[in-house]
VMD Tcl script that builds the backbone (N, CA, C; Angstrom):
set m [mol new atoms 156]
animate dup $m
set s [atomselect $m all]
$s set {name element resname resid chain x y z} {
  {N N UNK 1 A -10.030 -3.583 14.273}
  {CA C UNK 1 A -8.621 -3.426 13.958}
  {C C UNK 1 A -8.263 -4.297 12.751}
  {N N UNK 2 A -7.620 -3.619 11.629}
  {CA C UNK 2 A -7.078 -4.152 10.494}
  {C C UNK 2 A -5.891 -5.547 10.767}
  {N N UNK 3 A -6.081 -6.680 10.224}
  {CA C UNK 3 A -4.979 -8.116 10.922}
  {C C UNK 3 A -4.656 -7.597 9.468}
  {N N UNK 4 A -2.931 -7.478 10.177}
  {CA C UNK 4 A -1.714 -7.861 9.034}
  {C C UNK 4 A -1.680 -8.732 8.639}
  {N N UNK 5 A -1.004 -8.727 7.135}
  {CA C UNK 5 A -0.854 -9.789 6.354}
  {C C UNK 5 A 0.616 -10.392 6.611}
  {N N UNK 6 A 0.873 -12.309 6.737}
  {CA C UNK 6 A 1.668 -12.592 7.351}
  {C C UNK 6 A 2.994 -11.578 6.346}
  {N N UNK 7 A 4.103 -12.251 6.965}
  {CA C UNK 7 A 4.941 -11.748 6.415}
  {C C UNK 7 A 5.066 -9.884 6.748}
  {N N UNK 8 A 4.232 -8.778 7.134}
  {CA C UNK 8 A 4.447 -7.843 7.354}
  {C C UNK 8 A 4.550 -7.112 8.523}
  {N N UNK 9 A 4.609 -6.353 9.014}
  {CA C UNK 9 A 4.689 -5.793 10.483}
  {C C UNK 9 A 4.027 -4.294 10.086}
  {N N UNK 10 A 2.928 -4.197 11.287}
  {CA C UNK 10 A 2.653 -2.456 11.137}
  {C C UNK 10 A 3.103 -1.477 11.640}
  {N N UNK 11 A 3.427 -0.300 11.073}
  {CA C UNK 11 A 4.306 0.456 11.657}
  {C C UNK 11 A 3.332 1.732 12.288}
  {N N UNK 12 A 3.360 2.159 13.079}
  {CA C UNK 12 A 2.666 3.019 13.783}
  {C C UNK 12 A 3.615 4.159 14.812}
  {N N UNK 13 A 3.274 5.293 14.114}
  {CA C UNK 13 A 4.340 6.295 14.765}
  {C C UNK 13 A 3.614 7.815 14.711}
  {N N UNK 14 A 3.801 8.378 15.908}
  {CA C UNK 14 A 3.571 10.151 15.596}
  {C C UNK 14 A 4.573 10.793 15.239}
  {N N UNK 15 A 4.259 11.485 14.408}
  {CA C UNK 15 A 5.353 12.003 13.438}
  {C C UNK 15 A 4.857 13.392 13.532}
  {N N UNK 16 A 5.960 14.797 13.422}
  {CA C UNK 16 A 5.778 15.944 13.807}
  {C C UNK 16 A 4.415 16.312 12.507}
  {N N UNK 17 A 3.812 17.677 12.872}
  {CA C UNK 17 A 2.655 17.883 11.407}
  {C C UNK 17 A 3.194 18.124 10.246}
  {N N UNK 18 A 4.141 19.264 10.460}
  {CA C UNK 18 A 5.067 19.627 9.368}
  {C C UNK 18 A 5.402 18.417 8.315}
  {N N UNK 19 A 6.161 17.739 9.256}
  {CA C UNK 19 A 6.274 16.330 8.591}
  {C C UNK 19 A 5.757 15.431 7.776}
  {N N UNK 20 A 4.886 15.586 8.369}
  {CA C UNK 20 A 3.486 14.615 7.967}
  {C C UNK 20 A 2.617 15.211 6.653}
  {N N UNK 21 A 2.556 16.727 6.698}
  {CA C UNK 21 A 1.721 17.421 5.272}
  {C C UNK 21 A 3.093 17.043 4.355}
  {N N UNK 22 A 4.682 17.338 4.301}
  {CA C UNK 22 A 5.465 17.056 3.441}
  {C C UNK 22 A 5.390 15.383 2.323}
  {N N UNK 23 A 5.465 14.681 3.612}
  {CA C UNK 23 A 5.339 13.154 3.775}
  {C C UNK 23 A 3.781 13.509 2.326}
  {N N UNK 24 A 2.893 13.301 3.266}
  {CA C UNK 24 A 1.575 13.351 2.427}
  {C C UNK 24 A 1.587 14.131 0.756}
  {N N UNK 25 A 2.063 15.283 0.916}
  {CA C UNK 25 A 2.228 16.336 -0.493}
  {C C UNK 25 A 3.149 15.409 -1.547}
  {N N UNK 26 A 4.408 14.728 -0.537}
  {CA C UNK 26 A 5.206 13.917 -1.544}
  {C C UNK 26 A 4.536 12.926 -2.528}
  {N N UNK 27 A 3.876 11.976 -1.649}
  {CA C UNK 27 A 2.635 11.047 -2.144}
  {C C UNK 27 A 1.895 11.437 -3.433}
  {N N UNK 28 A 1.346 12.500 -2.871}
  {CA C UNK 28 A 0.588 13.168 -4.235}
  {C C UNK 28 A 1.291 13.363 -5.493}
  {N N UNK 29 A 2.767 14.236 -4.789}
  {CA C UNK 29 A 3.213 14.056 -6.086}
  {C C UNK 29 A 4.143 13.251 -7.122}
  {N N UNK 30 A 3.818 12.333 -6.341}
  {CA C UNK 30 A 4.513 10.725 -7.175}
  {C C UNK 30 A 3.183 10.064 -7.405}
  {N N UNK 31 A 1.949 10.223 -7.326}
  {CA C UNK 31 A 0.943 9.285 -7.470}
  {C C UNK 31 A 0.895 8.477 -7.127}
  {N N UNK 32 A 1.483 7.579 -5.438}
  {CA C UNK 32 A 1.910 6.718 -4.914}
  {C C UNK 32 A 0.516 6.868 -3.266}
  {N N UNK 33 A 0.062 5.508 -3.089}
  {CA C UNK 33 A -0.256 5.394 -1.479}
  {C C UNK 33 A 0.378 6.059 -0.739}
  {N N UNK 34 A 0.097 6.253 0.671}
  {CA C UNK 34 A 1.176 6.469 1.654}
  {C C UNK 34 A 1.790 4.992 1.512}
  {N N UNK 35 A 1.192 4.125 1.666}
  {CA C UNK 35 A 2.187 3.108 1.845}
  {C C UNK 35 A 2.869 2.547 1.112}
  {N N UNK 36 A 2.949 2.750 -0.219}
  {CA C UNK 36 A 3.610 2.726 -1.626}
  {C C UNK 36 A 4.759 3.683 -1.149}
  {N N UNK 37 A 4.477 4.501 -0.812}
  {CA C UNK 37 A 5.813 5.880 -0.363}
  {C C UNK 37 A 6.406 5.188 0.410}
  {N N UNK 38 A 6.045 4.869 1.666}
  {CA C UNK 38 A 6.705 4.943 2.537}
  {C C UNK 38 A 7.384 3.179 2.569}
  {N N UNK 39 A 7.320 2.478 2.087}
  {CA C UNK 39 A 7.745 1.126 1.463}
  {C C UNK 39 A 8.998 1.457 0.959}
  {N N UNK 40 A 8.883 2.240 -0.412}
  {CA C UNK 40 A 9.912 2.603 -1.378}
  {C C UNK 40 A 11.138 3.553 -0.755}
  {N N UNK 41 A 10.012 4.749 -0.098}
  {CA C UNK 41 A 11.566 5.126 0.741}
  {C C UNK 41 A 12.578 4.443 1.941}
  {N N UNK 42 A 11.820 3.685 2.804}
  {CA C UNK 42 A 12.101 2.570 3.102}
  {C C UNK 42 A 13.439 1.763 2.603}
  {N N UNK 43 A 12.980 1.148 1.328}
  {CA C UNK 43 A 13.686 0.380 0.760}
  {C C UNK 43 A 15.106 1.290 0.055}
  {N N UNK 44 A 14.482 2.049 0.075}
  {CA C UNK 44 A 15.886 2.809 -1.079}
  {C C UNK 44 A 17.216 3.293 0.295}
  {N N UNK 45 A 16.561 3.615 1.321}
  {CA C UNK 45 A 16.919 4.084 2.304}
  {C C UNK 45 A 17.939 3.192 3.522}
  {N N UNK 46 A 17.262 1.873 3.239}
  {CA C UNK 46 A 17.751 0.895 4.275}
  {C C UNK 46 A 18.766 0.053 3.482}
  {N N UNK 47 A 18.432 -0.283 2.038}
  {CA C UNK 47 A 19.225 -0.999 1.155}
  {C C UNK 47 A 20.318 -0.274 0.203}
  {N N UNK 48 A 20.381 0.693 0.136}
  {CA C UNK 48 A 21.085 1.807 -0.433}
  {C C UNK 48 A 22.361 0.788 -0.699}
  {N N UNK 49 A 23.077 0.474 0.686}
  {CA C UNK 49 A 24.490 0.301 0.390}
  {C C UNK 49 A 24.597 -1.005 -0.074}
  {N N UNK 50 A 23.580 -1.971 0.334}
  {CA C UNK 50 A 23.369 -3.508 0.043}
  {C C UNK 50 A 23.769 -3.600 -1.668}
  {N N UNK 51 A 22.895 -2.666 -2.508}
  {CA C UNK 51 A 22.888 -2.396 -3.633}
  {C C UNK 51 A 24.021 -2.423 -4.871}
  {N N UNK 52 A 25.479 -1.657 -3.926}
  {CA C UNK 52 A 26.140 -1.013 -4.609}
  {C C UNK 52 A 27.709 -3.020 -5.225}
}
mol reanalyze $m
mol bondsrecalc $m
mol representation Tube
mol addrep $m
């Protein structure tokens, strides 16, 4: 089993398939990790209003 790096938490979830090829196709087409993706949407998502 992969040990997180301090400071992070792993996220682990089943997510529908549909979902998951979108999720994945998105990746590709930003040239981004999954976890580069899913960080950024994350962030844009949770901090949105923090921002303004």
């Amino acid at each position: 089993m992969t040990k997180t790096p301090s400071g992070f938490k792993r996220l682990n979830a089943d997510i529908p398939e549909e979902l998951f090829k979108e999720f994945a196709k998105r990746c590709i087409e930003e040239g981004m990790s999954k976890k580069e993706f899913l960080v950024h949407l994350l962030e844009k998502e949770l901090f949105k209003d923090s921002k303004k």
